[in-house]
Each structure stands twice: as C-alpha cells, then as structure tokens.
TORPA-4810 file (N, C-alpha, C, O; in nm, 3 decimals):
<nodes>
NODE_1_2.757_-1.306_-9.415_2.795_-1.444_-9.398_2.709_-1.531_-9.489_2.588_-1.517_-9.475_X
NODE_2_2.747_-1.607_-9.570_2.698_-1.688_-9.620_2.616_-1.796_-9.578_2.660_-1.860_-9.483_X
NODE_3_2.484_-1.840_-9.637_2.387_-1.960_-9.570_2.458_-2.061_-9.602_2.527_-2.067_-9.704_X
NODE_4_2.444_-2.169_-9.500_2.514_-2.331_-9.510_2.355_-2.347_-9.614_2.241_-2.304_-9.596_X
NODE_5_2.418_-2.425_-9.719_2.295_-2.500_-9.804_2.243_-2.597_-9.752_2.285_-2.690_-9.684_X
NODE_6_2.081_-2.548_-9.814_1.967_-2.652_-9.766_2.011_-2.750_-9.793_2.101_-2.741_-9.877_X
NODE_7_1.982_-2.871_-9.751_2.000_-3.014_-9.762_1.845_-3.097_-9.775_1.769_-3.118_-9.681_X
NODE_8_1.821_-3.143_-9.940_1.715_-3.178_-9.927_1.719_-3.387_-9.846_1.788_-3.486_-9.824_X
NODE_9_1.591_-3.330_-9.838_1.599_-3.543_-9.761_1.507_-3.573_-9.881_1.431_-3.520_-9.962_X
NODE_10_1.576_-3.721_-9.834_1.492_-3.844_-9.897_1.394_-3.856_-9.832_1.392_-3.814_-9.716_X
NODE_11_1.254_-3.932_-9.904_1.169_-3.986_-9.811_1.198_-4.033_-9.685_1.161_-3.973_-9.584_X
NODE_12_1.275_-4.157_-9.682_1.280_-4.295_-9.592_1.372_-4.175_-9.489_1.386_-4.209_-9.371_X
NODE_13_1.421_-4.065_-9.523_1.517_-4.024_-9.400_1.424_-3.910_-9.335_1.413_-3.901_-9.213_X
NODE_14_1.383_-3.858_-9.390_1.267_-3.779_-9.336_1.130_-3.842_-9.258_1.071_-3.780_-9.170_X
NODE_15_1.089_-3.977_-9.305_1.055_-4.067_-9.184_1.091_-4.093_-9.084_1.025_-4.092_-8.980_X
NODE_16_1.243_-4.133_-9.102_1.317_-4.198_-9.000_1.343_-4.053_-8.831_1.338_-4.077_-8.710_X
NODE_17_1.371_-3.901_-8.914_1.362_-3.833_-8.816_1.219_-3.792_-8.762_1.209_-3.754_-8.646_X
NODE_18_1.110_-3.799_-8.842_1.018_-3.792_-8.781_0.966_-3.882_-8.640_0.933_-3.834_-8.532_X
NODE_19_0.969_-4.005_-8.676_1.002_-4.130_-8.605_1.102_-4.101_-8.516_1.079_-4.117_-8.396_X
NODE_20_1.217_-4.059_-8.556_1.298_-3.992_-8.408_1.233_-3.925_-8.303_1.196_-3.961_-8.191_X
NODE_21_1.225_-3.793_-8.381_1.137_-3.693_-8.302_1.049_-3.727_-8.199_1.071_-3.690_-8.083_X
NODE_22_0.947_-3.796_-8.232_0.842_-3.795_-8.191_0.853_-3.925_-8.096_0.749_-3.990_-8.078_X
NODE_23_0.972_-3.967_-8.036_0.994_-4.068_-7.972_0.991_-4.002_-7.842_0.935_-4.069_-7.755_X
NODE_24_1.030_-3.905_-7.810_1.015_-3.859_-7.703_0.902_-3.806_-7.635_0.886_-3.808_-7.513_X
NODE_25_0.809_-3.750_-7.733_0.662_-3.651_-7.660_0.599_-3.644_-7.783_0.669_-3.596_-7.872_X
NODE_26_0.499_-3.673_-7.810_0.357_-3.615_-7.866_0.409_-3.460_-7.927_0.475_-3.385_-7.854_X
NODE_27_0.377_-3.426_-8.052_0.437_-3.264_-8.083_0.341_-3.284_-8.207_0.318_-3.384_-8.276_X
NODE_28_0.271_-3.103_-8.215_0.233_-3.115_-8.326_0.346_-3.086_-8.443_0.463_-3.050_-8.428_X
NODE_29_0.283_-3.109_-8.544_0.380_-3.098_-8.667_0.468_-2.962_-8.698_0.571_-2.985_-8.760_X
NODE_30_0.446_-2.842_-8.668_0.514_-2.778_-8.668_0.642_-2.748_-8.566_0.739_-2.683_-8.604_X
NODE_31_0.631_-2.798_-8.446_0.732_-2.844_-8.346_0.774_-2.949_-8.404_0.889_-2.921_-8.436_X
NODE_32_0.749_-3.066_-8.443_0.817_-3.151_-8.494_0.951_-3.085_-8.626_1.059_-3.143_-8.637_X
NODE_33_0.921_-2.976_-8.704_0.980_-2.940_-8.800_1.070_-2.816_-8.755_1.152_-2.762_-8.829_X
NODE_34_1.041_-2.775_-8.607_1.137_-2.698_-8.560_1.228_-2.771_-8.464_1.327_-2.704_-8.435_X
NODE_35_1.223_-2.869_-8.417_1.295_-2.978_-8.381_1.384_-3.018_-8.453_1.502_-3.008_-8.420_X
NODE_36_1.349_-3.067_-8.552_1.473_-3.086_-8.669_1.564_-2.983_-8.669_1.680_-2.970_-8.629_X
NODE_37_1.491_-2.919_-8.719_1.561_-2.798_-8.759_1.699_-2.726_-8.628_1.815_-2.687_-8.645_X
NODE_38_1.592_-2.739_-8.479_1.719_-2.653_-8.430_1.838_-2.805_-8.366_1.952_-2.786_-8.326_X
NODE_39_1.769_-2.950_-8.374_1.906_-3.026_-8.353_1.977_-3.023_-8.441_2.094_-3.029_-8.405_X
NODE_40_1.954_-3.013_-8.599_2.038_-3.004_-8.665_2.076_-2.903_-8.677_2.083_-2.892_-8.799_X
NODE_41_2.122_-2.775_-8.617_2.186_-2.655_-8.603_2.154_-2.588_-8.732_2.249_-2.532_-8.786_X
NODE_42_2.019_-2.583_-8.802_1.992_-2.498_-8.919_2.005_-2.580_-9.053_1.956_-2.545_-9.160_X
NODE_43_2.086_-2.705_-9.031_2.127_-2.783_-9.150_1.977_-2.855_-9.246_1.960_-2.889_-9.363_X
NODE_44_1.892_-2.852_-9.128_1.791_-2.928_-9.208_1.701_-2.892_-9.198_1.686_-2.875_-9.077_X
NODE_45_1.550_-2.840_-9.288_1.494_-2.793_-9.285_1.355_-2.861_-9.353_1.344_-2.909_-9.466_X
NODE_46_1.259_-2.851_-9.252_1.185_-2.959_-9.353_1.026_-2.855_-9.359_0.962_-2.815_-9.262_X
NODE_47_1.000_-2.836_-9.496_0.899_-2.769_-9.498_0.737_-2.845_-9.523_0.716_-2.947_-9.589_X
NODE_48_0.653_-2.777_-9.464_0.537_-2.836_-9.453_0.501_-2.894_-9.607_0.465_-3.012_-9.610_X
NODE_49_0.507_-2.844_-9.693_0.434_-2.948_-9.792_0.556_-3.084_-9.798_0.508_-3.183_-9.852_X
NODE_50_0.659_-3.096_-9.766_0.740_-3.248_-9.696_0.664_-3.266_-9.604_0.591_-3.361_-9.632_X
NODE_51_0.638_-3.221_-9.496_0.655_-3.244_-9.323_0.525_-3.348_-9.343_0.520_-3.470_-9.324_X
NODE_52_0.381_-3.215_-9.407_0.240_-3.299_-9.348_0.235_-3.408_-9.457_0.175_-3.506_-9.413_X
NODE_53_0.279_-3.425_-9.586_0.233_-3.573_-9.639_0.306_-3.710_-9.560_0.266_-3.827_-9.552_X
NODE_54_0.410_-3.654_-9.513_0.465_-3.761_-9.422_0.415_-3.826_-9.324_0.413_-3.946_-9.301_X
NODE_55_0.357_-3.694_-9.239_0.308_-3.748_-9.098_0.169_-3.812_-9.158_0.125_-3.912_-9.103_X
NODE_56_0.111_-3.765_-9.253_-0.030_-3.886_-9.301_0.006_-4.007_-9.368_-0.055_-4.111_-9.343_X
NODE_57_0.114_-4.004_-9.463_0.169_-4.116_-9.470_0.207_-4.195_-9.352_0.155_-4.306_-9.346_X
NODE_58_0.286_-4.160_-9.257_0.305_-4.275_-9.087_0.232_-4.272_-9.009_0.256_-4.318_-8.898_X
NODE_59_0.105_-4.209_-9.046_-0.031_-4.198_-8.949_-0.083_-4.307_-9.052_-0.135_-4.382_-8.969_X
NODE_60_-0.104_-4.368_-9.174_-0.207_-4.433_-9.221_-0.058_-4.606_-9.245_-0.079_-4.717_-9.293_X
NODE_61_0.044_-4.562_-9.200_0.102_-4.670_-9.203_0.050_-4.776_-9.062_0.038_-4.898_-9.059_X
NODE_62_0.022_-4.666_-8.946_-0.021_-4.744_-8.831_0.123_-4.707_-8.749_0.133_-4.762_-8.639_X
NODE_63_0.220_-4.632_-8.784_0.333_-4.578_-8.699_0.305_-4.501_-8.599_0.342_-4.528_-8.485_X
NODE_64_0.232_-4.387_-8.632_0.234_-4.268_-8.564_0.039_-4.264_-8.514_-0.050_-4.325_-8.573_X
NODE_65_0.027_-4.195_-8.421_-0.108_-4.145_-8.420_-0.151_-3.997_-8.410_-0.055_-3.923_-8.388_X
NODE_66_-0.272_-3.935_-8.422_-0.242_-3.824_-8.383_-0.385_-3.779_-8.320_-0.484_-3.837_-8.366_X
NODE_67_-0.406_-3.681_-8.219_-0.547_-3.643_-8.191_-0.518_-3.482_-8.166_-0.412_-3.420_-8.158_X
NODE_68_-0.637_-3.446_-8.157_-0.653_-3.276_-8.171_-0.605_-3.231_-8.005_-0.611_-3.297_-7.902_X
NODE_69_-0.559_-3.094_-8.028_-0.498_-3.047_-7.858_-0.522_-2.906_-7.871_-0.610_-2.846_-7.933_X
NODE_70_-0.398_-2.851_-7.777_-0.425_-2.689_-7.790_-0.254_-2.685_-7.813_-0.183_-2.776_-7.768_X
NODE_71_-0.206_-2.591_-7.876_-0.058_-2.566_-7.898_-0.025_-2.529_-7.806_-0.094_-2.556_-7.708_X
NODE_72_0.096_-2.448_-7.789_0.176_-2.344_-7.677_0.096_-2.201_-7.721_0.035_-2.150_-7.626_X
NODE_73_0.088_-2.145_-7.820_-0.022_-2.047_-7.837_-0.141_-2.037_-7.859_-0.193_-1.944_-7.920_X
NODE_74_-0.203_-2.143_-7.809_-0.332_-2.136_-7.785_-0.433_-2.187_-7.880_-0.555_-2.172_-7.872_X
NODE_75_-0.359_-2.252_-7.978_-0.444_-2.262_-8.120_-0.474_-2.395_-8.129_-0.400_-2.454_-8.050_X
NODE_76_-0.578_-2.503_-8.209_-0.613_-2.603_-8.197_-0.498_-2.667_-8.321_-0.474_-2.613_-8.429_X
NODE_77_-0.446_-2.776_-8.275_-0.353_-2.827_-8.349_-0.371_-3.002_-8.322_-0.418_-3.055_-8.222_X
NODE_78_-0.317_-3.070_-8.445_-0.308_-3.239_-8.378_-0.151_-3.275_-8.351_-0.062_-3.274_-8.436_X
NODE_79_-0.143_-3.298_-8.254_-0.042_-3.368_-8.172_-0.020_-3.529_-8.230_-0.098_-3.623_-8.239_X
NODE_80_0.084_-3.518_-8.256_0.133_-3.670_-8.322_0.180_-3.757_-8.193_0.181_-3.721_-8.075_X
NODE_81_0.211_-3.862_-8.240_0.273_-4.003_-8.101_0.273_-4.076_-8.165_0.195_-4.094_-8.258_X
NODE_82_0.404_-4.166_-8.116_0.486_-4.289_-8.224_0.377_-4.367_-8.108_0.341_-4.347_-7.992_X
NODE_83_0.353_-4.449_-8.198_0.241_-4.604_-8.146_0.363_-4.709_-8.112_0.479_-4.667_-8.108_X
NODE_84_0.339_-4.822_-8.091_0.406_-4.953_-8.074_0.458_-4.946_-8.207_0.568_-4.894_-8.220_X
NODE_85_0.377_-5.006_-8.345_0.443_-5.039_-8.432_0.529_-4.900_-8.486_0.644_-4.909_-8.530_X
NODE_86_0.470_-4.800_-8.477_0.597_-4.687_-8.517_0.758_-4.727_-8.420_0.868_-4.715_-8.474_X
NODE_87_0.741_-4.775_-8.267_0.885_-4.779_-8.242_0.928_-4.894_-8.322_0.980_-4.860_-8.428_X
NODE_88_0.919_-5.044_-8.297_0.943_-5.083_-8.360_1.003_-5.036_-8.507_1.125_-5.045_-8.524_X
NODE_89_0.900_-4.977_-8.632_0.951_-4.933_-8.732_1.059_-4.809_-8.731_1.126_-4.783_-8.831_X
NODE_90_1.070_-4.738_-8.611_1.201_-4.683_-8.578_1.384_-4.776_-8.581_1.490_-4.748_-8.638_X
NODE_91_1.346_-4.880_-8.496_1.410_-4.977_-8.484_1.515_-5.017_-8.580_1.638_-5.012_-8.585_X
NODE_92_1.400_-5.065_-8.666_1.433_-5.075_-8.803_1.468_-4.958_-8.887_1.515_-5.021_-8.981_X
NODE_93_1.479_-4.844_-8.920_1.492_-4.758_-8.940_1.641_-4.741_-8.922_1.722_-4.747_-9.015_X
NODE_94_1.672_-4.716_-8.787_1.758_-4.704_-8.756_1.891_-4.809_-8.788_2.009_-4.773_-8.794_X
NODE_95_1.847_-4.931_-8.804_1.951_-5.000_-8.835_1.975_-5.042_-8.951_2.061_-5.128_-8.970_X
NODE_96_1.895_-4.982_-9.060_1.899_-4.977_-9.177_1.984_-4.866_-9.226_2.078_-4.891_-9.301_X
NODE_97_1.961_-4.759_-9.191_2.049_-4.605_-9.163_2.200_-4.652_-9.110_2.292_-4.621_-9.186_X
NODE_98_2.233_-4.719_-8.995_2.378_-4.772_-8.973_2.438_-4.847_-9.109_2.548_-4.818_-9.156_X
NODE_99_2.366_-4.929_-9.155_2.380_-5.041_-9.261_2.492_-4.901_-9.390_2.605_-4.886_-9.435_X
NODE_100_2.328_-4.823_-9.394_2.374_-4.759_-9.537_2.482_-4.666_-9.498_2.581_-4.667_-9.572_X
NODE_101_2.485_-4.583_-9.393_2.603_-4.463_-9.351_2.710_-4.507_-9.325_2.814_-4.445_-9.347_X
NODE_102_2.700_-4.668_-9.255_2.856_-4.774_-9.267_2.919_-4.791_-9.421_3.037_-4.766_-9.445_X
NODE_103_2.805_-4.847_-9.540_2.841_-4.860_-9.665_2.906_-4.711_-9.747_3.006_-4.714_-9.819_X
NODE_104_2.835_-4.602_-9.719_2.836_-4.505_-9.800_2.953_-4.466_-9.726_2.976_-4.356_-9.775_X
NODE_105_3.043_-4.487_-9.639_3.113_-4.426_-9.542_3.301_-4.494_-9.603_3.415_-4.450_-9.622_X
NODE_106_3.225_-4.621_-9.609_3.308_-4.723_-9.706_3.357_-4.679_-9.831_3.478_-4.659_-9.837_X
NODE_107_3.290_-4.659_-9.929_3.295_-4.589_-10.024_3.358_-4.477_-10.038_3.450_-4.478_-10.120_X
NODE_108_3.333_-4.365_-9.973_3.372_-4.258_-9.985_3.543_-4.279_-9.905_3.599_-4.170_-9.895_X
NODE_109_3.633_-4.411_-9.847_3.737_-4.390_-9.732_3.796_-4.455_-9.900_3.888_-4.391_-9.950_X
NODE_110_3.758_-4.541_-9.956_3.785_-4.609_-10.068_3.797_-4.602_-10.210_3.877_-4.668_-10.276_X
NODE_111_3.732_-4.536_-10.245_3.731_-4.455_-10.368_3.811_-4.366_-10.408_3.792_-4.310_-10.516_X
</nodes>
C-alpha cells in the first residue's frame, strides 16, 4: 500500500496546532508531536528539529510555558502549557486560519 505524502507545514500553522494541542493539558513535546500526528490520522507529521524550535520560539513569545516533570516512562522531560497570552494568541490564530481557508477555499471553487 502506498504512504499518503508527508505534508510539510508552515511556520504560523505549526504554531497554531501546537497552540491547539496544548490547550487541553500540559504535554511534553514529544506527546505533543504524537498528538498531531495520530488526530491527523498519519497526515501530519511534525519532526523534532520543527517541533523543539517552535515550542522555544512560543515559550520566549510568552505563549506557552514549560517546567521539568517525569514522562509516562519515567524519564525527566519539560511539560509545556498554553499561558493566558498563548490562549488568547490561539484565538487569533484561529481566526486568522478561518479568514485564509475561507479565501483559499474561494479560489480554488473559482478558478
């Protein structure tokens, strides 16, 4: 059987699911990237040299925070959490994402 092709992301969209993600629970970064991965049924795949400049990029934006824990196997890991201004910048995110998937959606019924 053939692999469905990787789908690379943009920055701003690979924020935006991070910022998803992590709306629900604190996860370290590698749960965060298997999260993606299994809501999007395999379609998206985000590998650590993407995953961790991101989460330090929305950790030094003041979005996200993160402090040290223990994983599910036992290992010392940092656990991320969307702050106030990360929901907020979700917010926005998100309705910026309607904006463009309404436009690009346009386009493509029109063209």
């Amino acid at each position: 059987m053939k692999q469905p092709a990787r789908m690379d992301l943009l920055q701003g969209t690979l924020d935006l699911l991070i910022l998803r993600t992590l709306q629900g629970e604190p996860m370290h970064g590698w749960a965060v990237s298997e999260r993606i991965q299994q809501i999007s049924e395999d379609v998206l795949r985000v590998n650590q040299g993407s995953l961790y400049p991101a989460m330090h990029r929305l950790e030094h934006q003041g979005w996200i925070s993160a402090e040290w824990g223990v994983s599910e196997l036992g290992r010392r890991a940092r656990f991320y959490r969307l702050t106030a201004a990360g929901k907020k910048q979700l917010e926005r995110e998100r309705e910026n994402w309607d904006r463009l998937t309404t436009a690009i959606g346009r386009v493509i019924e029109l063209a």
